[in-house]
VOPAGU-2260 file (C-alpha; in pm, 1 decimal, decimal comma):
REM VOPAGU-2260
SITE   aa  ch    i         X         Y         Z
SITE  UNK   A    0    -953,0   -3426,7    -916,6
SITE  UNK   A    1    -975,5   -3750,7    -752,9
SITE  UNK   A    2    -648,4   -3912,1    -586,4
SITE  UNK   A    3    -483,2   -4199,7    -804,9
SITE  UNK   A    4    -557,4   -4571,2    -701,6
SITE  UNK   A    5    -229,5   -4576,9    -505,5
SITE  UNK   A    6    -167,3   -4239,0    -404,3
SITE  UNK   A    7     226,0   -4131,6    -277,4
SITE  UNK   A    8      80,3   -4028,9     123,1
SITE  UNK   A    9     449,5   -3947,1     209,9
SITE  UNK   A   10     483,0   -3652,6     -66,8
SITE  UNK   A   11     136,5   -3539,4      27,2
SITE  UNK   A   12     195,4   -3541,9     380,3
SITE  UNK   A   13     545,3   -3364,6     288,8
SITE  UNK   A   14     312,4   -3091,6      83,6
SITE  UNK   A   15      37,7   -3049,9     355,4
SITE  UNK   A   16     357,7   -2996,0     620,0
SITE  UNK   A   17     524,6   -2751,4     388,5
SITE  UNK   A   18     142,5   -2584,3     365,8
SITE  UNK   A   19      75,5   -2526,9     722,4
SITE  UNK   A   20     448,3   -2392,0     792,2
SITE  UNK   A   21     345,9   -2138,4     545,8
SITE  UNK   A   22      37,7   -2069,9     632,4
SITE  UNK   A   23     105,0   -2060,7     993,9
SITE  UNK   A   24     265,3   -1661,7     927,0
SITE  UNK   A   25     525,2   -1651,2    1184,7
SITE  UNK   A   26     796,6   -1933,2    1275,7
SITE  UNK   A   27     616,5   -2249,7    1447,0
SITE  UNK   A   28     796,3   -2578,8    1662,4
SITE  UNK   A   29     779,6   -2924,5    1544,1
SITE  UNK   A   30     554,1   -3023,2    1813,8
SITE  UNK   A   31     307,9   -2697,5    1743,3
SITE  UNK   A   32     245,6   -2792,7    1390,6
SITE  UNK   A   33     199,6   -3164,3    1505,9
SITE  UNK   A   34     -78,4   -3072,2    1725,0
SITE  UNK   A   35    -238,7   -2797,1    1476,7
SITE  UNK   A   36    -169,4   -3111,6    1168,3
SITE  UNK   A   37    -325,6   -3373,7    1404,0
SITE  UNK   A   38     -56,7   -3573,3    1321,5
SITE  UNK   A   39     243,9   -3789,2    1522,6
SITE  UNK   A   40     543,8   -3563,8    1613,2
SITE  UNK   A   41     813,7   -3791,8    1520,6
SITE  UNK   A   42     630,5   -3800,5    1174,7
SITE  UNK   A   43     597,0   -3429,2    1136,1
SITE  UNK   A   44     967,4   -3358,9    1267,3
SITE  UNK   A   45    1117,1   -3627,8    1000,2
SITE  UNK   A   46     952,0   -3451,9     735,5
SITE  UNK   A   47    1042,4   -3077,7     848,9
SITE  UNK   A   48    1379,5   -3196,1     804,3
SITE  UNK   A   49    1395,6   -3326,7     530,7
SITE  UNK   A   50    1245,5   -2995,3     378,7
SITE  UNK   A   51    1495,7   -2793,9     565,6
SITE  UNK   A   52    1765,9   -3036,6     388,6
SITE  UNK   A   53    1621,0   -2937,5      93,7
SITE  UNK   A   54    1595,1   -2604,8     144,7
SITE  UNK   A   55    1211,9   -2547,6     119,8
SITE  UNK   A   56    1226,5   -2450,6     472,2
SITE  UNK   A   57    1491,2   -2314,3     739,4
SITE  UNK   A   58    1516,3   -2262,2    1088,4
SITE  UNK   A   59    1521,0   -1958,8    1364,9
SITE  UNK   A   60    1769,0   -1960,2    1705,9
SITE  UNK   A   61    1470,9   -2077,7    1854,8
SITE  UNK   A   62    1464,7   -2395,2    1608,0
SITE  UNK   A   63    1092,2   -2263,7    1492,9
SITE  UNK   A   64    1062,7   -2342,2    1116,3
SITE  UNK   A   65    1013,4   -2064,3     828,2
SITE  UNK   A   66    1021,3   -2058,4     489,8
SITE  UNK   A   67    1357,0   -2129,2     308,1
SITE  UNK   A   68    1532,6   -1998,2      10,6
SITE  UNK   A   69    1368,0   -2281,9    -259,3
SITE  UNK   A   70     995,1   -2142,8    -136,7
SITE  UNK   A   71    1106,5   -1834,1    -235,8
SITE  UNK   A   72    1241,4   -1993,1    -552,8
SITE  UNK   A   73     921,9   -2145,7    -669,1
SITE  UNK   A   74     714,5   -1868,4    -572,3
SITE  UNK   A   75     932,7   -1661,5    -816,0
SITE  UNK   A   76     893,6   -1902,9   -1096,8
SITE  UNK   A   77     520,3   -1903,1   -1064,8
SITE  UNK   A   78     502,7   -1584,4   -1063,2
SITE  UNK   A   79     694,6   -1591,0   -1416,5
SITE  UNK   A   80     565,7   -1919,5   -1540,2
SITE  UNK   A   81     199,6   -1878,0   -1469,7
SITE  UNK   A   82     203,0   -1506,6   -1574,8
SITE  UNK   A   83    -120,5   -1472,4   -1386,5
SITE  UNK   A   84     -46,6   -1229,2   -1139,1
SITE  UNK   A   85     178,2   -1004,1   -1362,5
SITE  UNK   A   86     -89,1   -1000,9   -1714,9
SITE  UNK   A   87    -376,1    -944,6   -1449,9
SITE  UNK   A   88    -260,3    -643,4   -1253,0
SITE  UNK   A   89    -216,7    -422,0   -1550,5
SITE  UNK   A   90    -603,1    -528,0   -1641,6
SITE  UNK   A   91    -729,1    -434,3   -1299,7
SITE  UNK   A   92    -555,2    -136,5   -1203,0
SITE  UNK   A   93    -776,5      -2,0   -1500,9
SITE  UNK   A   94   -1072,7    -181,2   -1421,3
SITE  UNK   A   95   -1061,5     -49,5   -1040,6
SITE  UNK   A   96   -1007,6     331,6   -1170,3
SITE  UNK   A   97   -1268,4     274,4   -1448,1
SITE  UNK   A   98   -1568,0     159,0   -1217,8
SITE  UNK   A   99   -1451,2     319,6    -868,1
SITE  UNK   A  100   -1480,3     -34,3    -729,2
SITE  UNK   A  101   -1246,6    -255,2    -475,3
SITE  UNK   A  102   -1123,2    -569,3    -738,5
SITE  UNK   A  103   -1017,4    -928,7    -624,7
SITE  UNK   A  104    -814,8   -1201,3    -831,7
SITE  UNK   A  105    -829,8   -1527,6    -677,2
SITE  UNK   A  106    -767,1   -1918,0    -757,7
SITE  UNK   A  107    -960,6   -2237,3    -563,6
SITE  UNK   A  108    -782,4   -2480,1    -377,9
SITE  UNK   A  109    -883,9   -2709,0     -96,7
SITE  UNK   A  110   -1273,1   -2557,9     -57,9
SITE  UNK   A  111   -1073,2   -2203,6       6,7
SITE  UNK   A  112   -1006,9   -1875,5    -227,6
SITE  UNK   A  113    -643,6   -1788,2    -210,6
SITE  UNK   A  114    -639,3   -1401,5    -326,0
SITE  UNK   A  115    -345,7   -1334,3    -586,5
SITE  UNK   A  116    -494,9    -989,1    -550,1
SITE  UNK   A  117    -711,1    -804,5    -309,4
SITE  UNK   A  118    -763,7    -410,9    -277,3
SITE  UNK   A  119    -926,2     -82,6    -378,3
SITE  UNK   A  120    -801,0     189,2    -604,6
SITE  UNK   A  121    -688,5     386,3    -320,8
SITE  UNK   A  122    -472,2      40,1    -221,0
SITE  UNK   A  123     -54,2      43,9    -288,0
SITE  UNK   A  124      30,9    -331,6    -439,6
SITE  UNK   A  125     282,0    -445,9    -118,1
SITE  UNK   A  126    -119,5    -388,8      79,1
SITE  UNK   A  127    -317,3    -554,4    -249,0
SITE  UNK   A  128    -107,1    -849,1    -355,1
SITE  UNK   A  129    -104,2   -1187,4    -113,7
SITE  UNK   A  130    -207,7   -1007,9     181,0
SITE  UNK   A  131    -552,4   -1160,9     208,7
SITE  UNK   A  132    -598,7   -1448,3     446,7
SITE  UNK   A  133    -786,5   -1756,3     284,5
SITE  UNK   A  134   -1147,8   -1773,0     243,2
SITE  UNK   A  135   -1448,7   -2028,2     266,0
SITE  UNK   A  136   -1509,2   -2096,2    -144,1
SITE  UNK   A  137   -1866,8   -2108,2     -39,3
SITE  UNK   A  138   -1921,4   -1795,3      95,4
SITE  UNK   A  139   -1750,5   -1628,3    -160,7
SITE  UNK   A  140   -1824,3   -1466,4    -553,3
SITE  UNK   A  141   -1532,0   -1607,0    -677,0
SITE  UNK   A  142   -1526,9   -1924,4    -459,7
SITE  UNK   A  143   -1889,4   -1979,6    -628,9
SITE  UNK   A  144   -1784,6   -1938,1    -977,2
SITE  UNK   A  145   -1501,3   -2151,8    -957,4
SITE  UNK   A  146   -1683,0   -2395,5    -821,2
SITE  UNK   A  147   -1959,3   -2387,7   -1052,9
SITE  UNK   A  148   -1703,1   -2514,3   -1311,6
SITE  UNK   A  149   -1634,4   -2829,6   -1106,0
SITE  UNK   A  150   -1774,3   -3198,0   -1121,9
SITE  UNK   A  151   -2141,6   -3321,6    -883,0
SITE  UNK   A  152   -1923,8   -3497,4    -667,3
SITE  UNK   A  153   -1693,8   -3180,6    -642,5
SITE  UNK   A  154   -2014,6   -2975,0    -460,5
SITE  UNK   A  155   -2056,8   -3246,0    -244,4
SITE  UNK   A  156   -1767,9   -3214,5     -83,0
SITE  UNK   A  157   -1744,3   -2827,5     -38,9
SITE  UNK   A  158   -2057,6   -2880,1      46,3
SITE  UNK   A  159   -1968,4   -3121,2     317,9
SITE  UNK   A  160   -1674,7   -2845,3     410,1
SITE  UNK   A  161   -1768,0   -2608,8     440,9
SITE  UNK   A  162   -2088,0   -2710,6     664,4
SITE  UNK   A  163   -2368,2   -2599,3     401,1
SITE  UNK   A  164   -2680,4   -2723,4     249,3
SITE  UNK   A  165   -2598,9   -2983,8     -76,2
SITE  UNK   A  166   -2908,0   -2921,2    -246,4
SITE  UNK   A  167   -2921,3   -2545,9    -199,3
SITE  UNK   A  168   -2545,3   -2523,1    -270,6
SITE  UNK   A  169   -2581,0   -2720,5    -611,4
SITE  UNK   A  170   -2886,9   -2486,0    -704,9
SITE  UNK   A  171   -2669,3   -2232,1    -680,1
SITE  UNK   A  172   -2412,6   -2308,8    -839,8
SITE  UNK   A  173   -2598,3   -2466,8   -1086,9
SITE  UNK   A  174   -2726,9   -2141,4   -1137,7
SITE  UNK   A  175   -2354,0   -1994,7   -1117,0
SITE  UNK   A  176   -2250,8   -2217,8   -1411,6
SITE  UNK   A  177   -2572,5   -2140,2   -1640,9
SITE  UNK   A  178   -2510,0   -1747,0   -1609,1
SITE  UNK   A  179   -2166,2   -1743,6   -1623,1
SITE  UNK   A  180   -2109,3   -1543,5   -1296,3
SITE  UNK   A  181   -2167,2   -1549,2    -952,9
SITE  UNK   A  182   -2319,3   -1312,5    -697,5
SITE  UNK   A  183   -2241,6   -1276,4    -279,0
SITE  UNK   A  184   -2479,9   -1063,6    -209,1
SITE  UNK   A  185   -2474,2   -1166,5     177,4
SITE  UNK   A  186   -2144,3    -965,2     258,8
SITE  UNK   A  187   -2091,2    -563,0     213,8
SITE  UNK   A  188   -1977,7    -521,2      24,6
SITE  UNK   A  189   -2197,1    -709,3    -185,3
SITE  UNK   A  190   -1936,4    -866,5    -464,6
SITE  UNK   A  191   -1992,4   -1004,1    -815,6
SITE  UNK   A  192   -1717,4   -1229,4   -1040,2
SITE  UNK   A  193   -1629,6   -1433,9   -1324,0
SITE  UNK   A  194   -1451,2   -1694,5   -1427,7
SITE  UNK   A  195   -1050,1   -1573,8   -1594,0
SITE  UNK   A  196    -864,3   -1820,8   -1837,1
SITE  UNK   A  197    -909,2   -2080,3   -2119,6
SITE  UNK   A  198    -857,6   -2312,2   -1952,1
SITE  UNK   A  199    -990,3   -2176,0   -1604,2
SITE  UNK   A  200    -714,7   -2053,1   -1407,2
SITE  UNK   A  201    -861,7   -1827,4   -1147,2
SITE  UNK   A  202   -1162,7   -1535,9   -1073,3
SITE  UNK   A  203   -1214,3   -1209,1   -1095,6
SITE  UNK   A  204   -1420,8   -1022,1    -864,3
SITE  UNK   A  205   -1527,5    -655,8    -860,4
SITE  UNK   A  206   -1707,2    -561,5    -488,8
SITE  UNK   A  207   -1931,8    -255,5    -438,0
SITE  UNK   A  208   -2145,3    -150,5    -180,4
SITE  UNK   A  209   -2508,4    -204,3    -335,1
SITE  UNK   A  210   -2843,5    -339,0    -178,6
SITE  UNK   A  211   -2941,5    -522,6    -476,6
SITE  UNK   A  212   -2777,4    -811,6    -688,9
SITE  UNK   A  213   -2927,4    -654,1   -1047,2
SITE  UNK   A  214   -2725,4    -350,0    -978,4
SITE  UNK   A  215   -2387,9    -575,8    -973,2
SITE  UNK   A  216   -2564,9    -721,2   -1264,7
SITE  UNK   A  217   -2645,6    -397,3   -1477,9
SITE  UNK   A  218   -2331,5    -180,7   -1384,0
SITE  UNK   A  219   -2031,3    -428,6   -1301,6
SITE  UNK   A  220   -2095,1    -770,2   -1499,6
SITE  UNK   A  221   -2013,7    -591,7   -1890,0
SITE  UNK   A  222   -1666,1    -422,1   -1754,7
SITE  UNK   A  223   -1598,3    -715,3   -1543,5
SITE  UNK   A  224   -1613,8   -1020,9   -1851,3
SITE  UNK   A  225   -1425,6    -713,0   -2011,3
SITE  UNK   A  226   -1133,8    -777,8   -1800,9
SITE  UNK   A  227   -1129,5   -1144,8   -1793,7
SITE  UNK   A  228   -1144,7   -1131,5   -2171,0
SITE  UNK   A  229    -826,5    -933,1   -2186,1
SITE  UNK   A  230    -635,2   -1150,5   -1931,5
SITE  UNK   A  231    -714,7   -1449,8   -2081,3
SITE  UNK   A  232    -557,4   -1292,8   -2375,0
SITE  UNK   A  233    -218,1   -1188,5   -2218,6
SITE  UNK   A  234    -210,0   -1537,6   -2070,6
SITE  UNK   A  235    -229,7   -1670,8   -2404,0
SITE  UNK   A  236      60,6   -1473,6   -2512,9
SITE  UNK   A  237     248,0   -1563,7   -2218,4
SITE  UNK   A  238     231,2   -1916,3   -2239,3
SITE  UNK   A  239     319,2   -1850,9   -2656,2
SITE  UNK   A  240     624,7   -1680,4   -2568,9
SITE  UNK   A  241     778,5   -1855,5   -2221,7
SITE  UNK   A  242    1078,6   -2063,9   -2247,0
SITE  UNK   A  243    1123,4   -2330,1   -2093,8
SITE  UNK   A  244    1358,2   -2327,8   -1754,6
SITE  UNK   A  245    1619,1   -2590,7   -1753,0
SITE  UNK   A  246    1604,1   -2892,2   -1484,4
SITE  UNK   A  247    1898,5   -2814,6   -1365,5
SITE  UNK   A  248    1836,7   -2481,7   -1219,6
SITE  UNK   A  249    1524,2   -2650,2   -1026,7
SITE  UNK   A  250    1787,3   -2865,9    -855,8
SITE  UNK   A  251    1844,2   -2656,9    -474,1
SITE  UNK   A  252    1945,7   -2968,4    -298,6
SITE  UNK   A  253    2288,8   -3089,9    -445,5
């Protein structure tokens, strides 16, 4: 989605500071994330406070910035708002034990996968769930359906991104989009996903160790829209049957 005419640069600059202290995955200085941001300290350190006076961040002895007590807030209300994670798991705990394969949930943001959900059948959930580090859309099943559901201009600039061919990148997700799934057969394991939600909220991925993309095809693709069928179900339900939260418990700066 494309930025409004006059877009507010000091909440996303706020948002892309709050990102990189989270992603960072250990306490980081002012001047650290600065440097990493490519941005002016004195910018950088007004807006870390300001989201430690809010409470969206806090700081060690060593005056390194973590996460504070409202991340942990909002990450808790996605988690019961979205109903993503907690519909999905049910749905591929029995998909991983039904085809013997390793099963991925993920959502697109920013040219990357973000993995809600990452493991085998073998895997316990504190391993499986938000453990897996980002990953190039481009070079991955789920990045490529995701994708495939986007706008021209959209491919251009993963394309651009993620430092790949336009033309061959729009073929195949082109091709992505027509089928209704996408293969990565260039990793092992090889991996093969679809799209999850109405509308699209995230993909679903199942990943075997198979020489061929028709095999991913002919034994995983059924089982797999299978799966995505059902969650898109429960997340119908979900959003039938949340209430509402009240503004005033999202208030954590008074």
């Amino acid at each position: 989605m494309a930025l409004p005419a006059q877009p507010n640069r000091s909440l996303i600059d706020g948002l892309q500071c709050l990102y990189h202290v989270l992603g960072s995955g250990n306490p980081i200085g002012s001047r650290e994330l600065a440097r990493s941001m490519g941005e002016e300290h004195t910018r950088i350190n007004r807006l870390l406070k300001t989201l430690c006076a809010m409470e969206y961040l806090q700081q060690d002895e060593q005056k390194r910035y973590l996460p504070g007590a409202a991340v942990h807030l909002l990450s808790a209300l996605t988690i019961q708002g979205s109903g993503l994670l907690t519909k999905a798991l049910p749905v591929i705990e029995t998909l991983m034990q039904e085809t013997g394969c390793a099963a991925a949930l993920g959502v697109l943001w920013n040219q990357q996968v973000c993995y809600l959900f990452h493991g085998t059948p073998q895997s316990s959930l504190n391993i499986a769930i938000g453990r897996h580090v980002p990953f190039t859309a481009t070079n991955s099943s789920i990045g490529k359906i995701l994708l495939s559901q986007k706008c021209a201009d959209d491919w251009k600039s993963a394309a651009a991104a993620c430092g790949v061919d336009p033309l061959s990148l729009q073929r195949d997700l082109q091709n992505c989009a027509n089928e209704g799934y996408a293969i990565d057969d260039m990793s092992r394991p090889g991996s093969i996903a679809v799209c999850v939600g109405c509308p699209i909220v995230a993909g679903l991925a199942l990943m075997q160790g198979v020489d061929k993309p028709e095999i991913l095809v002919k034994k995983f693709l059924s089982p797999l829209q299978d799966a995505a069928v059902q969650i898109t179900e429960k997340l119908q339900e979900h959003d039938k049957q949340t209430p509402a939260v009240p503004a005033k418990q999202l208030n954590t700066h008074q």
